[in-house]
C-alpha positions as CSV (number, residue, x, y, z in Angstrom):
1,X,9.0,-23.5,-28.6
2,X,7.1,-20.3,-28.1
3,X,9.3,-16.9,-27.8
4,X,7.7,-16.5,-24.0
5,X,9.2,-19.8,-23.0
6,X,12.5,-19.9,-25.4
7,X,13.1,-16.2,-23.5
8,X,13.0,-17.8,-20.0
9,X,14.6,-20.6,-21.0
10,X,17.6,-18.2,-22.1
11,X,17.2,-16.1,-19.1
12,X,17.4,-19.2,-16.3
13,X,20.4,-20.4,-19.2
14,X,22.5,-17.0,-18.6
15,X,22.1,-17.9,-14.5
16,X,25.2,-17.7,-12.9
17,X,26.4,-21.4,-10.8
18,X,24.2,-21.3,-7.7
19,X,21.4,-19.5,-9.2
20,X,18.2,-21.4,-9.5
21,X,16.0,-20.9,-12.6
22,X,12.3,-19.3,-12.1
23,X,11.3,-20.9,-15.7
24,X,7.9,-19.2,-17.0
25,X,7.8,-17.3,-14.3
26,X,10.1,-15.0,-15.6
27,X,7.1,-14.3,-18.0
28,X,4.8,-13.0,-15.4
29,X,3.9,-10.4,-14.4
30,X,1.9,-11.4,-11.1
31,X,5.3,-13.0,-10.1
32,X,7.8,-9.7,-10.2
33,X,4.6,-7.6,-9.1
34,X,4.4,-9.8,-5.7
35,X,8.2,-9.8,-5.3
36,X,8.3,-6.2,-5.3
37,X,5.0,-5.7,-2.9
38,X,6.7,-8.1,-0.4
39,X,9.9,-5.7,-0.4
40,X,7.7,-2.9,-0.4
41,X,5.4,-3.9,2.4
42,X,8.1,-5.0,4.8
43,X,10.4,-1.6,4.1
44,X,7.1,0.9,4.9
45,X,6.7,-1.8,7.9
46,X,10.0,-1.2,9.2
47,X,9.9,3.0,8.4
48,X,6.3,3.4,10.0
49,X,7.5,1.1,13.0
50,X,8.8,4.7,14.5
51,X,4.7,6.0,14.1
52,X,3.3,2.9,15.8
53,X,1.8,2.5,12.4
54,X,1.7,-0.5,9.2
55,X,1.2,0.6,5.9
56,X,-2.7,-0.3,6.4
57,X,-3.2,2.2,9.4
58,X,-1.3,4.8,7.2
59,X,-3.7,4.3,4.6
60,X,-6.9,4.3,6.7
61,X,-5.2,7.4,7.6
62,X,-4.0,9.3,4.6
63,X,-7.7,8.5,3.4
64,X,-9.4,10.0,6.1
65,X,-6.9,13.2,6.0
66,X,-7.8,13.4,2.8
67,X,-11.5,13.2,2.6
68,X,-12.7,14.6,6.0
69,X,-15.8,13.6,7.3
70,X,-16.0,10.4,5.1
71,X,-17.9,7.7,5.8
72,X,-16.0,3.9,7.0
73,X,-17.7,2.4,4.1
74,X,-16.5,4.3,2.0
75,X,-12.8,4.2,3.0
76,X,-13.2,0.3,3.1
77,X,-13.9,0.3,-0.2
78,X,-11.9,2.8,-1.9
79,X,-8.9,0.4,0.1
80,X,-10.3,-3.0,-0.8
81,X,-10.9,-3.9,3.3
82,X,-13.5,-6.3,4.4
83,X,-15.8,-4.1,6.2
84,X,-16.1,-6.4,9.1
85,X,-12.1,-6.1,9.3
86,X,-12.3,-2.1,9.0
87,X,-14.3,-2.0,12.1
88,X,-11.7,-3.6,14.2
89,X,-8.7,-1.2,12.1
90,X,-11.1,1.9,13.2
91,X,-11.3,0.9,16.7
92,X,-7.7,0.4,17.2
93,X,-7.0,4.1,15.5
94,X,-9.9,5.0,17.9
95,X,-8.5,4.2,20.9
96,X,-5.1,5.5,20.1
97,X,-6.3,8.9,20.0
98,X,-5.8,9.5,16.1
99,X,-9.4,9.3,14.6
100,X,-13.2,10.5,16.0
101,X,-16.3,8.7,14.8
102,X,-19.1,11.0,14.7
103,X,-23.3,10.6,13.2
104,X,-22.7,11.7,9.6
105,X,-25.4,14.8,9.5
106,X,-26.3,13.4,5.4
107,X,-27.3,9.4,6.6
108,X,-27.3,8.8,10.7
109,X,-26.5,5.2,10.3
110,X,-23.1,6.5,9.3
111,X,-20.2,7.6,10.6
112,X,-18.0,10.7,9.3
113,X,-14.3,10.0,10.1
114,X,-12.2,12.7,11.0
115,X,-8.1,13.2,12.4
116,X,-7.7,14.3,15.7
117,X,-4.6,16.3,16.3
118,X,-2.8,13.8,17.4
119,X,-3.5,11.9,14.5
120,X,-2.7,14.9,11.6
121,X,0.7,14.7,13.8
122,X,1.5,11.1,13.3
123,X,0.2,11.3,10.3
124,X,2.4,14.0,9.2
125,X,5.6,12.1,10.7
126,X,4.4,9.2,8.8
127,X,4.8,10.5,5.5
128,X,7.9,12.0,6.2
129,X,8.9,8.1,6.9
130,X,6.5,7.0,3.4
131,X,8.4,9.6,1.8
132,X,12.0,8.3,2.6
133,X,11.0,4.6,1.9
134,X,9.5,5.9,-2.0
135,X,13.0,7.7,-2.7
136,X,14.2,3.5,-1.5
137,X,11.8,2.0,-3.3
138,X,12.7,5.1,-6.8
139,X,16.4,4.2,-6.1
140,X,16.1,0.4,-6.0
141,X,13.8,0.5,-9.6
142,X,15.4,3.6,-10.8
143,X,13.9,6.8,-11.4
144,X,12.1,6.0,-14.8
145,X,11.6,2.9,-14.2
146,X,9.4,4.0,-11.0
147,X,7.6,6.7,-12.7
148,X,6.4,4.5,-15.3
149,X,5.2,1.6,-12.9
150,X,3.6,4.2,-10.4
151,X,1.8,5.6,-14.2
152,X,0.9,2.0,-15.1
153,X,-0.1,0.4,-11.9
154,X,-2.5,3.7,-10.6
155,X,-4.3,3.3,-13.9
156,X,-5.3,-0.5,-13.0
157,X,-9.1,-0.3,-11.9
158,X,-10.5,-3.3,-9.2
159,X,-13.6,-4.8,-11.3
């Protein structure tokens, strides 16, 4: 038996009654990495929920606010969003008053994004509420532990 598979195979062993065994999956990665984005997706969820915001508006956002005038290609990409879905996402922040659309001056078949005031205010609320769910998120890993995985996981590059 391999030491990947005799190490499950003790884990699901030291179980408790009741518990069910998650076999190799206890050797993958993938697995705890999806567990944890589920947790972390529906916490943000419920902490932007105040903001009229999910955690993609936020970062459609947050990218904008932090690259003024960028174009929605650009932000589609650097976010891994379809650009036929980004359209729709910019509309909606359009029409609530957060972002502007306007002829980039360098290529005028694209639009520069920009914040409106009302969206550098929710967006400034928001990351008081993105804030509070990362000190969640910190105390549920633990402090090192969450240091090291934010470390890791912003090194990983999309091919």
């Amino acid at each position: 038996m391999s030491k990947s598979v005799n190490a499950g195979a003790q884990r699901d062993a030291a179980k408790p009654t009741g518990e069910i065994g998650l076999g190799e999956l206890e050797n993958h990665l993938g697995y705890f990495v999806r567990r944890l984005q589920h947790w972390i997706f529906r916490d943000v969820n419920a902490a932007l929920a105040a903001v009229e915001l999910d955690v993609i508006l936020y970062s459609i956002l947050e990218t904008i606010a932090a690259n003024p005038g960028t174009t929605q290609i650009a932000v589609a990409g650097a976010l891994g969003i379809e650009r036929a879905r980004m359209v729709g996402l910019l509309d909606d922040l359009q029409q609530s008053g957060l972002i502007v659309r306007e002829r980039s001056e360098q290529d005028r078949r694209a639009h520069a994004l920009g914040l409106t005031p009302r969206g550098r205010m929710i967006l400034k609320k928001a990351n008081v509420a993105v804030a509070a769910h990362e000190k969640r998120v910190a105390r549920r890993l633990g402090a090192g532990n969450y240091r090291r995985a934010l470390t890791a996981l912003s090194q990983f590059e999309m091919d």
